[in-house]
Structure formats: C-alpha cells, structure tokens
N, C-alpha and C positions, 0 to 999 in steps of 0.2 A: 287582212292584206294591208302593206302598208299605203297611206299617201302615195298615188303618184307612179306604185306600182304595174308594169302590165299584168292582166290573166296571160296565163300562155290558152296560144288559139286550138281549138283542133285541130289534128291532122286528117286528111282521109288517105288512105292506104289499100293500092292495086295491089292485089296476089295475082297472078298470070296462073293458067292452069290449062296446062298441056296436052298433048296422049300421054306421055307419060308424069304426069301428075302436079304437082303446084310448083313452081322456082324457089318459093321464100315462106318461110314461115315469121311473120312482121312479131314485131314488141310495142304492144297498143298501149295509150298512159290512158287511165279510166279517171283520173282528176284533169285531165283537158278534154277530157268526154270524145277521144278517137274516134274514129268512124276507119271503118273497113268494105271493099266490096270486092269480089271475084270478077275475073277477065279471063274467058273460056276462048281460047283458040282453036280447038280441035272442031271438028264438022259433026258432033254429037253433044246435045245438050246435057248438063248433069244437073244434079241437086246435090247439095253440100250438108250431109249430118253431121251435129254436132254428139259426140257418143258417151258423153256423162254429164256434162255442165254445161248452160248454155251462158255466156260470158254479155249478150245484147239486153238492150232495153226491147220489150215489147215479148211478146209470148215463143214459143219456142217453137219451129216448124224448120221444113226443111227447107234451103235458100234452092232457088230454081235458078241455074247459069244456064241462057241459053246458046245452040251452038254460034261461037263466031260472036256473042253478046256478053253483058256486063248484066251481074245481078245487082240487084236493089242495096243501096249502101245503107247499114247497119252501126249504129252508134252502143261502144261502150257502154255497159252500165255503170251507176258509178256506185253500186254496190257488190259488183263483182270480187270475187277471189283474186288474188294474187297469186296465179298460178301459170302453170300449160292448159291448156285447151283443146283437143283432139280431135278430130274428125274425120269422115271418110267422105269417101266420092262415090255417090251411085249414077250409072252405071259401073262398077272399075272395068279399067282398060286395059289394067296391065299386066290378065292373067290373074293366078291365083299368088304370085307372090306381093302385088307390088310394089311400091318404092320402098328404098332403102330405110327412110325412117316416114313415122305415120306424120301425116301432115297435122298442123297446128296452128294456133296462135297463141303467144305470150301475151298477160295482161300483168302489167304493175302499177305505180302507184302514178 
C-alpha cells in the first residue's frame, strides 16, 4: 500500500427478508473484509443455509433470523471464492415453487 494511502473500510450489508423471500442479493468485497446480516420481517423465524460453500470466516452452521429480528453479522472470508453463493430459507414460505431466482450473495475481490 502506498504512503498516505487509505484501507478501504468495511461495509456491513442488510438483506431484508420477507414472506416472500430476500429483496437483494448484495456484492460483498472479501479484500475490505464485508460483513453481512439478515433482517427478517415476517412473524416466523427462519434460518439461512448456505447449500455448497460457505463464503464467512468462522465454521459453517445455519444463520437463525428471528421473527421480526436481525441475525448475527457475519464477516467475509478473505479467502473466499469469487463467486455466487446460494442459499435457502428454512422454513420456505412460499410453497413449493419459490422465488423467481434462488437467493444469494456475490463475493469479489
């Protein structure tokens, strides 16, 4: 880094999560070491799997959103993939089809 340069800071980044399922799927940078947490609105508590890769620093388990509450914020690894990140919502809510595309997060550099 040079002289005089700033680090860029972390972000942390709210995903809202509905009845019917997440608003955004965010673009986390794993060299400012992002942080993420969920923001469950509906009147049912869920937990958040991650279904191939777990993208956080710390061991893999499932995030508990409870209803009406904010899960535990979660910091990028910074030896994550640069990829997508998928996950599902248990309970789902939204029948057997749900949303249109599977929820996620983007990790780059």
């Amino acid at each position: 880094m040079k002289k005089g340069a700033q680090k860029a800071k972390p972000v942390t980044k709210v995903i809202t999560v509905t009845a019917s399922g997440p608003r955004t799927r965010p673009r986390l940078s794993r060299g400012r070491k992002d942080r993420v947490k969920w923001k469950n609105t509906d009147t049912v508590g869920i937990r958040i799997k991650f279904l191939k890769k777990w993208p956080f620093t710390g061991s893999r388990h499932q995030i508990p959103v409870g209803a009406g509450g904010n899960s535990a914020t979660l910091t990028v690894s910074s030896t994550a993939e640069k990829r997508k990140y998928r996950y599902t919502i248990v309970p789902k809510r939204l029948g057997k089809r749900g949303p249109p595309d599977p929820p996620g997060v983007s990790v780059g550099g």
